[in-house]
Backbone and ligand atoms as CSV (ligand in chain L), in Angstrom:
chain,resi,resn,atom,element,x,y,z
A,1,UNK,N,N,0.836,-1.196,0.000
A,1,UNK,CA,C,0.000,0.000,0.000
A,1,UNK,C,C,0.879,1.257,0.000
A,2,UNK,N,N,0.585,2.139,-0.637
A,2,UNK,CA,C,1.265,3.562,-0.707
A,2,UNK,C,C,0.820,4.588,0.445
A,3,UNK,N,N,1.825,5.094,0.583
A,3,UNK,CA,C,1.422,6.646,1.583
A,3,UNK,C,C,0.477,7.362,1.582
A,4,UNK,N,N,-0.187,7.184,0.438
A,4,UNK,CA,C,-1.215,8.227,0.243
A,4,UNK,C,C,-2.745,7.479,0.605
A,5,UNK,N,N,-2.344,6.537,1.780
A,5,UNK,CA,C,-4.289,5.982,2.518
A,5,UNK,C,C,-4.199,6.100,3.845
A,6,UNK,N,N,-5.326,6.098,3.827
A,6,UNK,CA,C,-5.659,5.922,5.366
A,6,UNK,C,C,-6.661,4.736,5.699
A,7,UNK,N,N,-6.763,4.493,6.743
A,7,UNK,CA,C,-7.986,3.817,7.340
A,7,UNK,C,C,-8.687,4.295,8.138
A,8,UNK,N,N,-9.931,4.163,7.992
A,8,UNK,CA,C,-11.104,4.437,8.596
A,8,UNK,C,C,-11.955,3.269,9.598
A,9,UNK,N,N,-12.544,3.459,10.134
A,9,UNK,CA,C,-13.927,2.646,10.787
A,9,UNK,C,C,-14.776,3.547,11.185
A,10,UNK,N,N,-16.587,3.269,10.974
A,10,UNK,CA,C,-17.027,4.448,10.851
A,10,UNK,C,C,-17.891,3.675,12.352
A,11,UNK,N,N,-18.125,4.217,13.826
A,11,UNK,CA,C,-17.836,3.652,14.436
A,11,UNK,C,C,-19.887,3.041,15.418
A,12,UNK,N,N,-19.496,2.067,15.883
A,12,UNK,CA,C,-20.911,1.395,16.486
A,12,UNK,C,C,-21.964,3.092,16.213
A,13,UNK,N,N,-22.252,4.016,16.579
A,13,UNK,CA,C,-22.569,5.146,16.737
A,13,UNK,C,C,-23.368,5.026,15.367
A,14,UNK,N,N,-22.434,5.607,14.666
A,14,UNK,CA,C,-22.863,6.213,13.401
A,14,UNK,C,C,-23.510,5.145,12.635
A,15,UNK,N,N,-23.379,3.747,13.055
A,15,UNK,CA,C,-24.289,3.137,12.350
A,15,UNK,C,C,-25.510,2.913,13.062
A,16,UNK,N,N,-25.979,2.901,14.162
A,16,UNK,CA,C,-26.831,3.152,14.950
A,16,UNK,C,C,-27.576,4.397,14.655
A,17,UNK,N,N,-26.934,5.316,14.207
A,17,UNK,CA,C,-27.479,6.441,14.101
A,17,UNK,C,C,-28.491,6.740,12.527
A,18,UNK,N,N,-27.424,6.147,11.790
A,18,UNK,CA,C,-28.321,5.665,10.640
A,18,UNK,C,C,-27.279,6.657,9.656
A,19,UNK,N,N,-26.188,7.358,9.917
A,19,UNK,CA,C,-25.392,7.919,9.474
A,19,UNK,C,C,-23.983,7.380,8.370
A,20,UNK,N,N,-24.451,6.527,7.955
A,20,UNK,CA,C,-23.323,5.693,7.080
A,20,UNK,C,C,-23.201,6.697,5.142
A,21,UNK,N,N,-24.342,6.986,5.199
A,21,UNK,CA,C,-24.591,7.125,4.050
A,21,UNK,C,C,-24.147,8.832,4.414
A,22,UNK,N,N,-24.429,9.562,5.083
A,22,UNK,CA,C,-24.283,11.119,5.124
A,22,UNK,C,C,-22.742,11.211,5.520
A,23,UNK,N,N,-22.138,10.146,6.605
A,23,UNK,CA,C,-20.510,10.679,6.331
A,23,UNK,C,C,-19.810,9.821,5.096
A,24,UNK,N,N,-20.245,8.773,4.214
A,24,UNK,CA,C,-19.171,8.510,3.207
A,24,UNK,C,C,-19.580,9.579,2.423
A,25,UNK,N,N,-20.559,10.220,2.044
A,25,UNK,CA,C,-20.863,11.612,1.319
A,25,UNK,C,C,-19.881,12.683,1.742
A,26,UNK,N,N,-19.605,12.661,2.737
A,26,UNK,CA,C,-18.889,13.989,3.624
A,26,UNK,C,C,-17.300,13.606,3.179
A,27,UNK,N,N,-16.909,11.890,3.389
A,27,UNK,CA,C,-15.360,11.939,2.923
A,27,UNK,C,C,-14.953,11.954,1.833
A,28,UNK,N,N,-16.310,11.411,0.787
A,28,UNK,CA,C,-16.383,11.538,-0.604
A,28,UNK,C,C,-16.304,13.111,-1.369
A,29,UNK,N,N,-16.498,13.987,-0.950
A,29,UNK,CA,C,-16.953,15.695,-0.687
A,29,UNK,C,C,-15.636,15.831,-0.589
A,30,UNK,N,N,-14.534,15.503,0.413
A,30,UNK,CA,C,-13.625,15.807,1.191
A,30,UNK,C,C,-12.657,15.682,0.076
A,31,UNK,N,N,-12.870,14.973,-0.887
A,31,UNK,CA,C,-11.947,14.404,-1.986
A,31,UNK,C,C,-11.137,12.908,-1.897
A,32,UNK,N,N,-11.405,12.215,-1.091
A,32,UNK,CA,C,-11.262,11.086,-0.502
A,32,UNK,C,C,-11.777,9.952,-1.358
A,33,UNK,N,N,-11.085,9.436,-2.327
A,33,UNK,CA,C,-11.658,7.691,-2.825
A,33,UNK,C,C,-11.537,6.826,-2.262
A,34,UNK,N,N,-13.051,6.109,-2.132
A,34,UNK,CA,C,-13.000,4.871,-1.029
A,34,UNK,C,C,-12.335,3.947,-2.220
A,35,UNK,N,N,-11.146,2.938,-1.536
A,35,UNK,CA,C,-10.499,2.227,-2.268
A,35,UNK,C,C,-10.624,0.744,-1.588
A,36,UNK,N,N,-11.753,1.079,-0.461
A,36,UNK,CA,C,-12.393,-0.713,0.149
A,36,UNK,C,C,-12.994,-0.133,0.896
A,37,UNK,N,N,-14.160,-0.906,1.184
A,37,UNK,CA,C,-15.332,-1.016,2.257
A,37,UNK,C,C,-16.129,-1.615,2.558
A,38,UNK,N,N,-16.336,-2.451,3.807
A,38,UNK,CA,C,-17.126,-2.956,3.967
A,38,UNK,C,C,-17.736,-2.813,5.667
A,39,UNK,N,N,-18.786,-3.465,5.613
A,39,UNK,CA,C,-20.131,-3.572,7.017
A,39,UNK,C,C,-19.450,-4.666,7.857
A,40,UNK,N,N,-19.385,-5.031,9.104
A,40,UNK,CA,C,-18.178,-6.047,9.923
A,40,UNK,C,C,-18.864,-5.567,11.320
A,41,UNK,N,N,-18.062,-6.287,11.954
A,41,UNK,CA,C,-18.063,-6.567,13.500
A,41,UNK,C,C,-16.909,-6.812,13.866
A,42,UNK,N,N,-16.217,-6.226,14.940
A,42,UNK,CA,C,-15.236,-6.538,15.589
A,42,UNK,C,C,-15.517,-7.134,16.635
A,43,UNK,N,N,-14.405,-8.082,17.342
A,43,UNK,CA,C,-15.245,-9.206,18.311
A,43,UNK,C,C,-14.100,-8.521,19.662
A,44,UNK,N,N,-14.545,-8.950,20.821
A,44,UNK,CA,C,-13.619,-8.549,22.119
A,44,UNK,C,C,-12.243,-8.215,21.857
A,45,UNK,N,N,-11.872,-9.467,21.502
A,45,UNK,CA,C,-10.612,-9.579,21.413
A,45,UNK,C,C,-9.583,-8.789,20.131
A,46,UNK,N,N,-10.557,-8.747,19.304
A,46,UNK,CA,C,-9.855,-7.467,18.154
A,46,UNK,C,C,-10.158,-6.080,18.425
A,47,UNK,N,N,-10.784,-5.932,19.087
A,47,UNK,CA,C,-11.389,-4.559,19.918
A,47,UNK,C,C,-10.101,-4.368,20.347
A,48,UNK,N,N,-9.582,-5.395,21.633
A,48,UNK,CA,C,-8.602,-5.199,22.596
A,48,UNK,C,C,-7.402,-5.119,21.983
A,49,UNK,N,N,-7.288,-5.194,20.831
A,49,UNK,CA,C,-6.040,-5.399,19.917
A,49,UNK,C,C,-5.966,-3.995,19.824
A,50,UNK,N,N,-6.809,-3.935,18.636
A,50,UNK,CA,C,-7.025,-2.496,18.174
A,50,UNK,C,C,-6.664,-1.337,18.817
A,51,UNK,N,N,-7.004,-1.330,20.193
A,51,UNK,CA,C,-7.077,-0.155,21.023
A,51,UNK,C,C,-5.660,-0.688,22.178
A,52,UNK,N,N,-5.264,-1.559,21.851
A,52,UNK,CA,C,-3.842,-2.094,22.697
A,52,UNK,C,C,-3.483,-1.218,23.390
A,53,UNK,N,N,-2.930,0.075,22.704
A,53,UNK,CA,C,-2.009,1.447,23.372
A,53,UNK,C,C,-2.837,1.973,24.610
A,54,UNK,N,N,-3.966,1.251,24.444
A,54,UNK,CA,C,-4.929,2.053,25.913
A,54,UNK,C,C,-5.195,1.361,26.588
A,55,UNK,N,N,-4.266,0.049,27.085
A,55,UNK,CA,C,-4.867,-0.960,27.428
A,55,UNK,C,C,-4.569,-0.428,29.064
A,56,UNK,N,N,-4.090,0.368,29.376
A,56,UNK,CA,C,-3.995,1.231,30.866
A,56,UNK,C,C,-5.207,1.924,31.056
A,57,UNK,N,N,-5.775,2.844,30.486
A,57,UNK,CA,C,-6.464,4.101,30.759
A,57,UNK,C,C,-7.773,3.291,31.345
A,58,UNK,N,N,-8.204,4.435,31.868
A,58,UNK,CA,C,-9.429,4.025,32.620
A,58,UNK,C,C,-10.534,3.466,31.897
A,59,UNK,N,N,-10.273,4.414,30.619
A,59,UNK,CA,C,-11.994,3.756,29.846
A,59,UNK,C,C,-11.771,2.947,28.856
A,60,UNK,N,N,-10.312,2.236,29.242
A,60,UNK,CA,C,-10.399,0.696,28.432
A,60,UNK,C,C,-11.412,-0.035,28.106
A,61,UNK,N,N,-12.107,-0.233,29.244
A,61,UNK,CA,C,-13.224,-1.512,29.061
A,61,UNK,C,C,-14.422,-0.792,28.137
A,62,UNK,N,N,-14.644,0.844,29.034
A,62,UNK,CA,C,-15.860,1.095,27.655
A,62,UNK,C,C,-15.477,1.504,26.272
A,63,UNK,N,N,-14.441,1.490,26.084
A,63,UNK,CA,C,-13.970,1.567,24.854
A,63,UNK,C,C,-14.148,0.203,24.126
A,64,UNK,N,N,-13.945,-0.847,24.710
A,64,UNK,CA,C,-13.842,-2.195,23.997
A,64,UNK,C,C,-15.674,-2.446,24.106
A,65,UNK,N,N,-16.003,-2.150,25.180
A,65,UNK,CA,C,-17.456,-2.280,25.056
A,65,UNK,C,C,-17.994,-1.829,23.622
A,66,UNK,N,N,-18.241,-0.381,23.718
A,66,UNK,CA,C,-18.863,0.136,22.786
A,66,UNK,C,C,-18.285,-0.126,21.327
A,67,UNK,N,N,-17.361,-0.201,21.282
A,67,UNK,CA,C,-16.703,-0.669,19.586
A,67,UNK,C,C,-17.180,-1.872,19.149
A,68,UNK,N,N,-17.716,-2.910,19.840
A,68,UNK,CA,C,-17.891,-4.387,20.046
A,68,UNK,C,C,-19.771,-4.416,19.725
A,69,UNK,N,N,-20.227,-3.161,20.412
A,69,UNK,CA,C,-21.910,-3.334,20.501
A,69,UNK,C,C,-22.519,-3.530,19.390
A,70,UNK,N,N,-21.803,-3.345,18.071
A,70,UNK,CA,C,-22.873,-3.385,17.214
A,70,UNK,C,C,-21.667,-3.195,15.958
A,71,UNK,N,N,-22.873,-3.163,14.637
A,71,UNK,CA,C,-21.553,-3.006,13.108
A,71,UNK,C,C,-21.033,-1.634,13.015
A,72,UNK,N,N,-19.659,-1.838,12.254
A,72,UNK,CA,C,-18.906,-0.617,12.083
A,72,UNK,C,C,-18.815,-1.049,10.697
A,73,UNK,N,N,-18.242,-0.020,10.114
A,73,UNK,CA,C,-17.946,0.357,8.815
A,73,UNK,C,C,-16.291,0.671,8.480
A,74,UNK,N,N,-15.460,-0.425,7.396
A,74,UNK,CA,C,-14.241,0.148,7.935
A,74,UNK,C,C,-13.722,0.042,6.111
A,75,UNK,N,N,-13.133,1.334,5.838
A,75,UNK,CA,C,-13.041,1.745,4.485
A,75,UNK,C,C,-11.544,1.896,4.654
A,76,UNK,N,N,-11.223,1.932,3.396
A,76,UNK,CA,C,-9.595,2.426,2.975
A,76,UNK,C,C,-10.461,3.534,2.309
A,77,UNK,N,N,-9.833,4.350,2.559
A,77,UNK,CA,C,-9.143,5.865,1.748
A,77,UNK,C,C,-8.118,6.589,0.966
A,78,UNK,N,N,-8.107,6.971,-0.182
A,78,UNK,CA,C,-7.019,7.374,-0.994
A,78,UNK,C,C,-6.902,8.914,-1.149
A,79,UNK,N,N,-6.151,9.484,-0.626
A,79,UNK,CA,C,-5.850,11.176,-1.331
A,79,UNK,C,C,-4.453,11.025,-0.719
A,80,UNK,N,N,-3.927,12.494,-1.767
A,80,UNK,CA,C,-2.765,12.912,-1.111
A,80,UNK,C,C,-2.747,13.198,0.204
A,81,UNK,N,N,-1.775,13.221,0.573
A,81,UNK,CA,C,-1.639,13.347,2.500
A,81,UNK,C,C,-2.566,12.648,3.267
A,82,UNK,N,N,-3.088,11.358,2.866
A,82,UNK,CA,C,-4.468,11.073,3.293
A,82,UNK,C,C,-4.124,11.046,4.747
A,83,UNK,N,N,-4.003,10.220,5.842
A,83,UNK,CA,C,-3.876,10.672,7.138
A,83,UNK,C,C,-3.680,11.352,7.614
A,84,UNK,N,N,-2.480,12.944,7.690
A,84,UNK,CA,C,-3.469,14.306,8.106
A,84,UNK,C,C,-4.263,14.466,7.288
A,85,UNK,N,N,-4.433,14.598,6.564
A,85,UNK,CA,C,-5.726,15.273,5.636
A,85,UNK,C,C,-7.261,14.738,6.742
A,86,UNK,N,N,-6.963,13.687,6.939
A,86,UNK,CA,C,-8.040,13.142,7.323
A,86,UNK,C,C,-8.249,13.211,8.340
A,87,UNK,N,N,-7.352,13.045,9.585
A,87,UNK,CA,C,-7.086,13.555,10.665
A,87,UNK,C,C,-7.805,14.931,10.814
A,88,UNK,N,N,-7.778,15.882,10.119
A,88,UNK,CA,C,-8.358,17.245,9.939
A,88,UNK,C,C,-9.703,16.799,9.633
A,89,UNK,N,N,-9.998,16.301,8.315
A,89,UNK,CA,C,-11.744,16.133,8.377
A,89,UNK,C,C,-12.256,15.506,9.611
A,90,UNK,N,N,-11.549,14.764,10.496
A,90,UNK,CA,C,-12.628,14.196,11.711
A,90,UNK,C,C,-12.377,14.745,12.642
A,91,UNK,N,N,-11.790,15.902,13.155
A,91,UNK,CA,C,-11.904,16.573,14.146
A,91,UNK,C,C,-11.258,15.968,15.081
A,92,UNK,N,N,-10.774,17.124,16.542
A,92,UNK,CA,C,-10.332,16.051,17.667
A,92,UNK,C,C,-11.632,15.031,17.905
A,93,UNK,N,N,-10.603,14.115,19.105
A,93,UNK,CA,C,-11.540,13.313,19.809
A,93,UNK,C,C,-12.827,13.812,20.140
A,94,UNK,N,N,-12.765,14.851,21.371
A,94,UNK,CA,C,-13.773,14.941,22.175
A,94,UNK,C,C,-14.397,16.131,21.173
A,95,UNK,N,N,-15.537,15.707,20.663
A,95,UNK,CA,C,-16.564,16.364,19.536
A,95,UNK,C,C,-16.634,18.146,20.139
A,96,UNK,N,N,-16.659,18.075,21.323
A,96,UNK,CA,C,-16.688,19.114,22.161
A,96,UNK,C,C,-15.884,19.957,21.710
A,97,UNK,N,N,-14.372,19.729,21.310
A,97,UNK,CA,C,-13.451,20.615,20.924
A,97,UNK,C,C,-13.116,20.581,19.672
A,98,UNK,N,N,-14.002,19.504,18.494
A,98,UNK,CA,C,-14.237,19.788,16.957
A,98,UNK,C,C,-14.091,21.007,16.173
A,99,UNK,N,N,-13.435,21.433,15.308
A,99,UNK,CA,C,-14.073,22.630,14.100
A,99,UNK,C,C,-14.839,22.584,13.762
A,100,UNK,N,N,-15.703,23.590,13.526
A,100,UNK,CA,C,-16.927,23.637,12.902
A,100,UNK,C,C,-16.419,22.734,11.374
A,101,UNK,N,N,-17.946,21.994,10.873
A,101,UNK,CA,C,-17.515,21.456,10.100
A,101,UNK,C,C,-16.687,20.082,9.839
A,102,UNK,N,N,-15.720,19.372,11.085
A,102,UNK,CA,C,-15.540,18.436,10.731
A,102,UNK,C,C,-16.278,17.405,11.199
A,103,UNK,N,N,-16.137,16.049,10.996
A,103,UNK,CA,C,-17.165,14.751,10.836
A,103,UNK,C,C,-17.451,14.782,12.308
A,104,UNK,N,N,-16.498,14.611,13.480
A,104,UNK,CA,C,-16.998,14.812,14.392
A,104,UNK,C,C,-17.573,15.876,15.333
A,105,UNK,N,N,-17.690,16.898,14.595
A,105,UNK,CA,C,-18.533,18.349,14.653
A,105,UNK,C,C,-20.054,17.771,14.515
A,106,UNK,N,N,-19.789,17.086,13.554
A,106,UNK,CA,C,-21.056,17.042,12.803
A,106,UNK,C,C,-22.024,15.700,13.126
A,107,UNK,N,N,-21.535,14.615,13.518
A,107,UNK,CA,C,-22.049,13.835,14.096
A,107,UNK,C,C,-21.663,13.038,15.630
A,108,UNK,N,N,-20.488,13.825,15.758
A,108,UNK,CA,C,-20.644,12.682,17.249
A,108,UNK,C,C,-21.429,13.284,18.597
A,109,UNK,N,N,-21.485,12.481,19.350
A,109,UNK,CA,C,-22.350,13.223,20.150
A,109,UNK,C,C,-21.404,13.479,21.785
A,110,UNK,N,N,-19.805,12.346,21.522
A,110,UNK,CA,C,-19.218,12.088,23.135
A,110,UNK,C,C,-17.848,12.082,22.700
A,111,UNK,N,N,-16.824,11.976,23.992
A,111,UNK,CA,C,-15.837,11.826,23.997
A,111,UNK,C,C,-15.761,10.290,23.519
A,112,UNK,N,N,-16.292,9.413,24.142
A,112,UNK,CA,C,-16.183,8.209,23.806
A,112,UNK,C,C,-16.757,7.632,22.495
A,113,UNK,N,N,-17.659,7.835,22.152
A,113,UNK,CA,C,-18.702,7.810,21.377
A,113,UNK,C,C,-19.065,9.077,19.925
A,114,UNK,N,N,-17.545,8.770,19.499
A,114,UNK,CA,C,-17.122,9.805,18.864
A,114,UNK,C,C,-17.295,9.332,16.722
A,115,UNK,N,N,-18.457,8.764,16.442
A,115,UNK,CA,C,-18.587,8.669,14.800
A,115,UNK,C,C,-17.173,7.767,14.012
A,116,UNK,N,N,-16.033,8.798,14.334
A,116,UNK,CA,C,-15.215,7.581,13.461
A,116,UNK,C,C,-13.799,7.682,13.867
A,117,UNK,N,N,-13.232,6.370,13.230
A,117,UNK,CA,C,-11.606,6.525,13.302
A,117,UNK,C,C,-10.989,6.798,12.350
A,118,UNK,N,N,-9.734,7.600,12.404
A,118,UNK,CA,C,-8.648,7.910,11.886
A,118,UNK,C,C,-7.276,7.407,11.895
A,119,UNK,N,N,-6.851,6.915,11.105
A,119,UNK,CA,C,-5.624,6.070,11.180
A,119,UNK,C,C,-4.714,7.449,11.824
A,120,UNK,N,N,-3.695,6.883,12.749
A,120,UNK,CA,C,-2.467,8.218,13.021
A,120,UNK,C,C,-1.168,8.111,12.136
A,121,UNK,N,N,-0.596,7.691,11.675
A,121,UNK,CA,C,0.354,6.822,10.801
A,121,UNK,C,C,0.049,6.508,9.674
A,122,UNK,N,N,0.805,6.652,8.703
A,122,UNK,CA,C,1.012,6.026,7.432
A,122,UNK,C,C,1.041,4.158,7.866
A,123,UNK,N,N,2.576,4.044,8.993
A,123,UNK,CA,C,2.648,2.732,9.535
A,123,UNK,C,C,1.345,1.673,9.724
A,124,UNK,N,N,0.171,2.828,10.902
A,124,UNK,CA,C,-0.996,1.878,11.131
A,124,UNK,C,C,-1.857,1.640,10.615
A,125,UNK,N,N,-1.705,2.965,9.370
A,125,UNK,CA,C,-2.712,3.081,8.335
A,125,UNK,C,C,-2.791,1.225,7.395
A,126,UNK,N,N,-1.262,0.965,7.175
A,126,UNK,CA,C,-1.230,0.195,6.847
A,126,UNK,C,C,-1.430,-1.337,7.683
A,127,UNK,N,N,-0.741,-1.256,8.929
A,127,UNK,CA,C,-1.485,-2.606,9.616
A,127,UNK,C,C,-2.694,-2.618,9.460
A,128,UNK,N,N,-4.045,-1.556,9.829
A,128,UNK,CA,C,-5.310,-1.405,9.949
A,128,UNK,C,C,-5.831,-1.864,9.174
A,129,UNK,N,N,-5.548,-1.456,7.497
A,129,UNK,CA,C,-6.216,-2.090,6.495
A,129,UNK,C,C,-5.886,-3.326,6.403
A,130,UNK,N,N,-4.776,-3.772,6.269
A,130,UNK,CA,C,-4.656,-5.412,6.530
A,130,UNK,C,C,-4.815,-5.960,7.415
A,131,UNK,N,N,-5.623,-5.462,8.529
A,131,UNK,CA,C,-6.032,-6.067,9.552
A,131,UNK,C,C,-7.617,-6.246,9.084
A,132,UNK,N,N,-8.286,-5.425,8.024
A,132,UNK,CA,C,-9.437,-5.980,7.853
A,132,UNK,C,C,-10.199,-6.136,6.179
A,133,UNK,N,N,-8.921,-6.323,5.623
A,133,UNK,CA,C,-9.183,-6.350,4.182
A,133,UNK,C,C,-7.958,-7.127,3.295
A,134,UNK,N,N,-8.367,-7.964,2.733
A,134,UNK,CA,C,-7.547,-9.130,1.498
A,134,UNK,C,C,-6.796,-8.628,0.437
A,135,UNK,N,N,-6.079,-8.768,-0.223
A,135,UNK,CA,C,-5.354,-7.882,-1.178
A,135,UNK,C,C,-6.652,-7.265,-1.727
A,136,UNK,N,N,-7.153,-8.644,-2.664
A,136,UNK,CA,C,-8.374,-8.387,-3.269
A,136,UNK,C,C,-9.483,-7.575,-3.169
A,137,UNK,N,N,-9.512,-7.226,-1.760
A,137,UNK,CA,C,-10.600,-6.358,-1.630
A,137,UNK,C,C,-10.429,-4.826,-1.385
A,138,UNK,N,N,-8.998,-4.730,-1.992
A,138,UNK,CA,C,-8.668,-3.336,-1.719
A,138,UNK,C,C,-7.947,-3.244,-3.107
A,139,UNK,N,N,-8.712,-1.661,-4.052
A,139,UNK,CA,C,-8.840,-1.343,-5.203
A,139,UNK,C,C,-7.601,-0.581,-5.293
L,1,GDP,P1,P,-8.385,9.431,18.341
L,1,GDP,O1,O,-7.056,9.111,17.702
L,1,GDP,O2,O,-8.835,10.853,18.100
L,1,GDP,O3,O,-9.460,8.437,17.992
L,1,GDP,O4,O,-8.170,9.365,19.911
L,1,GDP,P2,P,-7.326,8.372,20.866
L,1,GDP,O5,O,-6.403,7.512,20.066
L,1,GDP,O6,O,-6.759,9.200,21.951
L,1,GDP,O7,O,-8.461,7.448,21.525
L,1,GDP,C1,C,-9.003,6.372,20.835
L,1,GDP,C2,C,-10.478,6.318,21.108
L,1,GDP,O8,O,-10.699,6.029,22.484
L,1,GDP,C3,C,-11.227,7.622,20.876
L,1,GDP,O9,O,-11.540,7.859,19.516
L,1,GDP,C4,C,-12.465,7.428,21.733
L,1,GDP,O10,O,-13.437,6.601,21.055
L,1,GDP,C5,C,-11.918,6.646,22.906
L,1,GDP,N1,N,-11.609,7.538,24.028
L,1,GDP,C6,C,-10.577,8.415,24.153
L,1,GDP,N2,N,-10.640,9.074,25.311
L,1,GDP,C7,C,-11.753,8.612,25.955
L,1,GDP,C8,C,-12.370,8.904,27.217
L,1,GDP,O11,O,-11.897,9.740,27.994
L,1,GDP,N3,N,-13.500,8.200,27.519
L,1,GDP,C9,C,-14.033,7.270,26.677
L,1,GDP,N4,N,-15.156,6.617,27.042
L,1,GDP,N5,N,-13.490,6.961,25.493
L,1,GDP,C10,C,-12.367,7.632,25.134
């Protein structure tokens, strides 16, 4: 995979919310080609993977909770600079301290419970997607 993706998961929330279709519009807008995507479940234990680096902090467990409750959505992304770039369209974490305008401005409602992820790294960008997509299924 080249420098120029990111990974996404669009998170328990936003599909609950019924919001799948209004933010791939928003990253699609953004100039962003989805280059894989699909509807999934992450199970405990890939939760706990996933979020490893936090396996201290206090809201470990509701973090693995809520990522686990229900389907996520987890896309590759293609633009130049795609991880800041993208990093910028989803706003900080806590929606609270969002720009007007980015994804989590616009749909999240919590610190925890924050619409979507952003790869930080080119590096994890790349574990991430091969953590949930086949050569094949990435364009
Ligand atoms: P991100 O890179 O902006 O997603 O933020 P982090 O890597 O710091 O945190 C990963 C995820 O953990 C966030 O996107 C939130 O879903 C969750 N998280 C971070 N801080 C908190 C918190 O204080 N409480 C809860 N419940 N979840 C948090």
């Amino acid at each position: 995979m080249t420098t120029n993706r990111t990974f996404t998961m669009l998170k328990p929330d936003s599909i609950e919310k019924g919001n799948i279709g209004a933010i791939l519009e928003k990253i699609s807008a953004s100039g962003f080609k989805i280059v894989a995507l699909k509807l999934t479940r992450l199970s405990k234990a890939e939760a706990e993977s996933f979020y490893a680096v936090h396996n201290e902090r206090p809201f470990f467990g509701e973090l693995v909770e809520f990522m686990t409750r229900g389907a996520i959505v987890a896309a590759v992304l293609e633009k130049e600079n795609a991880v800041e770039d993208f990093r910028t369209l989803i706003g900080a974490t806590n929606p609270a301290d969002a720009a007007e305008g980015t994804i989590r401005k616009m749909f999240a409602d919590s610190m925890g419970e924050n619409a979507v992820h952003g790869s930080d790294s080119d590096e994890n960008a790349k574990l991430e997607a091969e953590f949930h997509f086949s050569g094949r299924e990435m364009f």
